[in-house]
N, C-alpha and C positions, 0 to 999 in steps of 0.2 A: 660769296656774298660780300659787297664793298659793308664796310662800316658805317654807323650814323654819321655825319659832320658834328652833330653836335660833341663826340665822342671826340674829336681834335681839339673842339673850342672847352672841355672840362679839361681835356692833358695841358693844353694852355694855360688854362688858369691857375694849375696847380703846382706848372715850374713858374710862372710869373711869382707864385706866393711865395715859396722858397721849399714848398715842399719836396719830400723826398719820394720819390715814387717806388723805389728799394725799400725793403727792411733791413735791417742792420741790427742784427741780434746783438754784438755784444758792443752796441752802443743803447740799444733800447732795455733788454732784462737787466742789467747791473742796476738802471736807476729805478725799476717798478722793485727790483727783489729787495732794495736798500729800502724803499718805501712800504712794502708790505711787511719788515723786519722791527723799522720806525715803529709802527702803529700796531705793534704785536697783534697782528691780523690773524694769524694760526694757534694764539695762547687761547690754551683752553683752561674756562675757568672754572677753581673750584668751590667757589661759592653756586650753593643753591640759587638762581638769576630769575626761576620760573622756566628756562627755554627746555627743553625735551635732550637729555646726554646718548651721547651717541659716540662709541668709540670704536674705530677703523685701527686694527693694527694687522701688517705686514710681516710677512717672514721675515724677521731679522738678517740682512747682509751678511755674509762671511768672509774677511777683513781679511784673505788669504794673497790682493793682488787688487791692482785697478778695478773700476766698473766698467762693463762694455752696456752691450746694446740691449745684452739680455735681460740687465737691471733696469734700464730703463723701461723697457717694453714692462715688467712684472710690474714697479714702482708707480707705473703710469694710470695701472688699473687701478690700485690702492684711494691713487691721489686725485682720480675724479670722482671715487663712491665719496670720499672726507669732503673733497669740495660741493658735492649734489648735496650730502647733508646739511652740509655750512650752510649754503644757498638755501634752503629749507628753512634756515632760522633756526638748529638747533647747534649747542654745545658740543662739539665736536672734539674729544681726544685721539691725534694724532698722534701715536710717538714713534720715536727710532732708537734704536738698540743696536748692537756690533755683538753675534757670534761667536766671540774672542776666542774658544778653546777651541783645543783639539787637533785632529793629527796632522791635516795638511797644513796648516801654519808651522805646526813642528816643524816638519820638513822639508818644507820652504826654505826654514832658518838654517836646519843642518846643512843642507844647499849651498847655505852663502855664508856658513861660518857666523852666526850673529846670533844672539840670544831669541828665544820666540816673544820675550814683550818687546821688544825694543821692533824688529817685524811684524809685532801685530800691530802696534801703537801708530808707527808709521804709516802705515795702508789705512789704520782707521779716520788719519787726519788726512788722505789722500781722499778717499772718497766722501768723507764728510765735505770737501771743498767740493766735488763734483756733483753732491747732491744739491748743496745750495744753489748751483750754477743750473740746475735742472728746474729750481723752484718746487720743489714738489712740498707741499701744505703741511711739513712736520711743526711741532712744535718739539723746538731744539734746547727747551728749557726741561725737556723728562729723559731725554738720551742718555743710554747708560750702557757700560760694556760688560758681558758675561766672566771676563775673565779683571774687573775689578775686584778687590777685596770687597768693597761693600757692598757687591752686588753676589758673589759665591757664598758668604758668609749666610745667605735665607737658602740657598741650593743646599747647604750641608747642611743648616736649623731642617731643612723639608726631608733630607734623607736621614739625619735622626729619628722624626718622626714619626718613616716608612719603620725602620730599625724597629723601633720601641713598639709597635703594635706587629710585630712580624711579617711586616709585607716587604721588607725588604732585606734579603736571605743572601749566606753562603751555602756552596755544595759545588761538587766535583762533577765538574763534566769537560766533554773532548772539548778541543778549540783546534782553529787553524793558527802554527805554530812556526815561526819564524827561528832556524834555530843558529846562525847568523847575526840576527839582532835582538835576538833574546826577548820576543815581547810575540801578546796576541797577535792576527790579522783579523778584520773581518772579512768577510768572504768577496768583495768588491776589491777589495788589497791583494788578492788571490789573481796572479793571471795566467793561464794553462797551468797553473798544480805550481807557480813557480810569485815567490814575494815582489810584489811589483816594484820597491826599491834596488834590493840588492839580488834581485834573480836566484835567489837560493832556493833552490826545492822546500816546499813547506809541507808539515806532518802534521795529523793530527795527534794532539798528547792531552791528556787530561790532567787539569787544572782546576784550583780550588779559584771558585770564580764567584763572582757577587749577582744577582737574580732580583729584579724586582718581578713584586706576585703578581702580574698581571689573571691570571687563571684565576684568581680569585675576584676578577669582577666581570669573568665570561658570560655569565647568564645575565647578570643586571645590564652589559652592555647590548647583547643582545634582545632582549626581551623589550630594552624600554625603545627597542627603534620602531617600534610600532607606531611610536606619535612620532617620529620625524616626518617631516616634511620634504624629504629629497627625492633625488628622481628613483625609478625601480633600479637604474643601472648600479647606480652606485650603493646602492642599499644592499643587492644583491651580492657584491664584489666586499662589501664588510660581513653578511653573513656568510662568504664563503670564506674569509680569510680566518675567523673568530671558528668557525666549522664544528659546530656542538653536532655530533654523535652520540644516539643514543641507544642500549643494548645492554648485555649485560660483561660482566666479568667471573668467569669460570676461573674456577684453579685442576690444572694439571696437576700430577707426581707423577716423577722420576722414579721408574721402577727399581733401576740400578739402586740409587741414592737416598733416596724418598724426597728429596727437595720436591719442595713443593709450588708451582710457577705460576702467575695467575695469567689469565688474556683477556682480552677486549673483544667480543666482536658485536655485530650489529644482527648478524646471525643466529640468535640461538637455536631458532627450529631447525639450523643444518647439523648440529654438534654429532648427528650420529653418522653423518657422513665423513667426519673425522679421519684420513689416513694419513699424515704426517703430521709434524710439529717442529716450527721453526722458532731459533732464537736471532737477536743479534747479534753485531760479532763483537758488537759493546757490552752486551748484559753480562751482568757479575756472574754467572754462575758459569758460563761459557769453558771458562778453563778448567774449573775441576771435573766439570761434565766429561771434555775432551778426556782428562788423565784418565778419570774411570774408564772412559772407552775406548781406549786407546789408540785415539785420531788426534793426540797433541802435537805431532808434527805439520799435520793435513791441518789444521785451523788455526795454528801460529803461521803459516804462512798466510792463509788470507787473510788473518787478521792485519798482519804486516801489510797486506798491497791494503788493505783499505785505510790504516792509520797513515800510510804515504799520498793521502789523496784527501783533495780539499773536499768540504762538506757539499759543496756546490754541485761537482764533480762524479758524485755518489752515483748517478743513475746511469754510466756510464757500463756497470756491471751488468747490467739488465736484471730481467727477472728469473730465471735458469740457472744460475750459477748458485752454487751451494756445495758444505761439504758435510760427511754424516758425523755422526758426531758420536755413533756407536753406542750410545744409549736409547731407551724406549720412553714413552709417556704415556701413562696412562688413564682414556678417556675417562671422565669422572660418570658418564650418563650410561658406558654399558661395560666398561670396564676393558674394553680390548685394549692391547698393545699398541702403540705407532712407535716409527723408527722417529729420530731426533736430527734436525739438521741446525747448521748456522748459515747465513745467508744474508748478502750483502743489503738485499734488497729491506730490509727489515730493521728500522731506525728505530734507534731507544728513546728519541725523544718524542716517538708519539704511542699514544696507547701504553702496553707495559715494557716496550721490548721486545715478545712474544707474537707470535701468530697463529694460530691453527689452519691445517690446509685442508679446505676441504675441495676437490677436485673438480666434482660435479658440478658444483654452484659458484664457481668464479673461475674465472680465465686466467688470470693471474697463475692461481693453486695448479689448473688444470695445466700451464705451461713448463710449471715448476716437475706435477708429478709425471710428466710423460718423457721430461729431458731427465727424469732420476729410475722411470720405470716403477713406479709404483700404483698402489692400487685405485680407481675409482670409483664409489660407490655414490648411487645416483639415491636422496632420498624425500627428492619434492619431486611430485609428477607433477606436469603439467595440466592445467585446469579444462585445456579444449576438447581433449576426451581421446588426445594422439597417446600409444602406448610407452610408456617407457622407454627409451634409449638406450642401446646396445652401450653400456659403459665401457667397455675396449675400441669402442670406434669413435666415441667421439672426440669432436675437434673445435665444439665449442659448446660452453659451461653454461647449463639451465639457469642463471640469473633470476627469472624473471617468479613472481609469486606464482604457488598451486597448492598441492595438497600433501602435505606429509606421509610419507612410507616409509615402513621399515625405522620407526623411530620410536620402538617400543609403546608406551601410554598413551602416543599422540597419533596413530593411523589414525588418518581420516580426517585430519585437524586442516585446515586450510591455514596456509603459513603465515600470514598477519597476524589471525589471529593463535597461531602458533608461538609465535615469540613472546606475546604477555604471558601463555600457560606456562611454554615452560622456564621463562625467568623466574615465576612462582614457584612453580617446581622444584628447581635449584635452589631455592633460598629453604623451602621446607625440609630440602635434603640435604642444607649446611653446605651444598657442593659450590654457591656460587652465587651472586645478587644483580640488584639492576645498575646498572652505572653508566655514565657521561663518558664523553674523551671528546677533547678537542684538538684542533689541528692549530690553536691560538698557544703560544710558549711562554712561560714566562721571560722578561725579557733580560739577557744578559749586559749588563752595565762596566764588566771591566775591562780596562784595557792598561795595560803596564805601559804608560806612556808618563813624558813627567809632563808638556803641557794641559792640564787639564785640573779637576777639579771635582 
């Protein structure tokens, strides 16, 4: 298709004028950004105006190195929802802030021989020049950096404050453990089992470490998402990450010792299906357990292959591996014996440490008691009316709800409503209560770094 004519006599007119039929960025934005800086067009004001406040704030940059494209693509979003508002007529607080701490500026610095302020300070005046050149709608009159004095100085007033109401704790637990550079890793620092600076095999050691109480606002986080307004996806993906479980907590005893061990399960109408009992290879009681049984060789060695392996790494054991541990446990509901294992699979950091297997009713137990040879007893029938299952043959674990058998008070109890009776049960018999576990940590805040704060 030829073009209009008239399409030649507009291109005429417009080099007759002098115009430019090119753009020419950086002869055009230097003088509009000079102009929109003039007329503090992005100062948001703090006086009450009458206009409707609306504040847009961005993940704060981290000052570890130049901006690429991926700043800008994130930045981009920021600075058209601030500009839509503006446009709107409303008060709009923009601001920018610089990241300043922490470890990859460390080591940036250790890199190049130079101190981390003097590297971070740098990068922050590099990309402050390339954000202006990007124009994006901050006001550069609130900018402020994480790693200033007068901006850490409310970061420690805020963690006094956790302090002083107990939400913010010490207590000992593993870490990934650089023993080389003599400091934590977190588990992203961690690459195949090996410190992602100095390539040294990393270990787990346990360290007195500092914990803010996040667990203590599991339920109110949970509970109040009911009025959010986000999508199912993502609502989904915070209730599974926060993971409230509910059931009860039974205590074991150690027939050898009488220690006494509590557990978590979500299970209580299986407790009489009970044939093993697992610990950590973290839980404190683990060694003198061993001594009494006389498998403290057998579980200092596994202990050792799992403190030599990053947390990340853990599942790598599978579920089958286990050693015994030579002592019994004794079920609290009818009182039989089970043998005692440690096992990799079983982290201290959820629930108590502890597990009870019960064989029948999970595939997991059932994987664990057919690679150890132990016993399974089946004691939820099935609700469709099929007989009971040869428990030496099978090959996968009745999961699913039906009727309790063989569980002394409660034949004939259908298992839903099985687990309220006999949580009540256990509390009446002092054996055990109802209790929570979440799969949400509190979260660990330390890291023996000196950039930081």
């Amino acid at each position: 298709m030829r073009p209009h004519p008239r399409a030649f006599l507009w291109e005429e007119q417009v080099v007759d004028r002098g115009i430019k039929r090119s753009y020419e960025p950086r002869e055009i934005e230097p003088k509009w950004q000079a102009v929109w800086e003039r007329e503090g067009l992005y100062l948001a004001s703090d006086e009450d105006d009458g206009r409707p406040r609306f504040y847009a704030l961005d993940m704060f940059p981290y000052p570890s190195g130049d901006l690429h494209m991926g700043h800008a693509e994130a930045f981009a979003i920021g600075d058209v929802i601030a500009r839509y508002q503006w446009m709107r007529g409303r008060n709009v607080l923009h601001p920018i802030g610089w990241d300043g701490f922490g470890l990859p500026a460390e080591n940036a610095a250790i890199k190049r021989g130079v101190h981390p302020k003097q590297w971070t300070y740098a990068n922050i005046e590099q990309q402050r020049s390339t954000f202006r050149r990007y124009g994006v709608s901050f006001d550069w009159t609130r900018q402020f950096n994480t790693c200033d004095p007068d901006f850490y100085r409310w970061t420690q007033w805020l963690f006094l404050q956790l302090f002083n109401r107990g939400l913010a704790y010490r207590k000992k637990a593993p870490a990934n453990w650089c023993p080389k550079d003599q400091t934590v890793l977190a588990n992203e620092q961690v690459i195949a089992g090996r410190c992602e600076r100095c390539d040294t095999p990393v270990v787990r050691k346990d360290l007195t470490q500092w914990f803010f109480k996040m667990t203590e606002y599991a339920d109110r986080l949970l509970d109040d998402m009911d009025g959010l307004e986000w999508s199912d996806r993502v609502l989904t993906l915070q209730r599974n990450w926060i993971g409230r479980s509910t059931g009860a907590e039974v205590v074991f005893e150690i027939a050898e010792t009488g220690d006494r061990v509590p557990v978590f399960t979500t299970r209580p109408d299986t407790l009489w299906g009970v044939t093993f009992f697992v610990l950590s290879p973290e839980h404190p009681l683990v060694g003198s357990l061993a001594e009494a049984g006389g498998s403290g060789a057998a579980v200092r060695e596994l202990q050792d292959r799992v403190q030599a392996m990053a947390a990340a790494d853990r599942d790598r054991f599978g579920s089958r591996e286990g050693v015994p541990l030579g002592v019994s446990a004794v079920n609290p509901v009818n009182g039989e014996k089970v043998p005692c294992y440690v096992a990799p699979y079983v982290l201290m950091e959820y629930g108590t440490g502890a597990v009870m297997g019960v064989p029948a009713h999970d595939q997991r137990d059932l994987e664990f008691a057919r690679e150890h040879q132990l016993d399974v007893h089946v004691v939820i029938r099935p609700e469709d009316g099929h007989e009971l299952p040869d428990a030496e043959g099978m090959t996968e674990a009745l999961a699913s709800e039906g009727v309790m058998v063989d569980s002394g008070p409660f034949d004939g109890v259908r298992s839903p409503d099985g687990i309220g009776a006999v949580i009540e049960w256990l509390q009446d018999q002092g054996k055990g209560k109802a209790a929570r576990s979440y799969r949400l940590r509190d979260w660990l805040i330390s890291r023996q770094r000196y950039w930081g704060a």
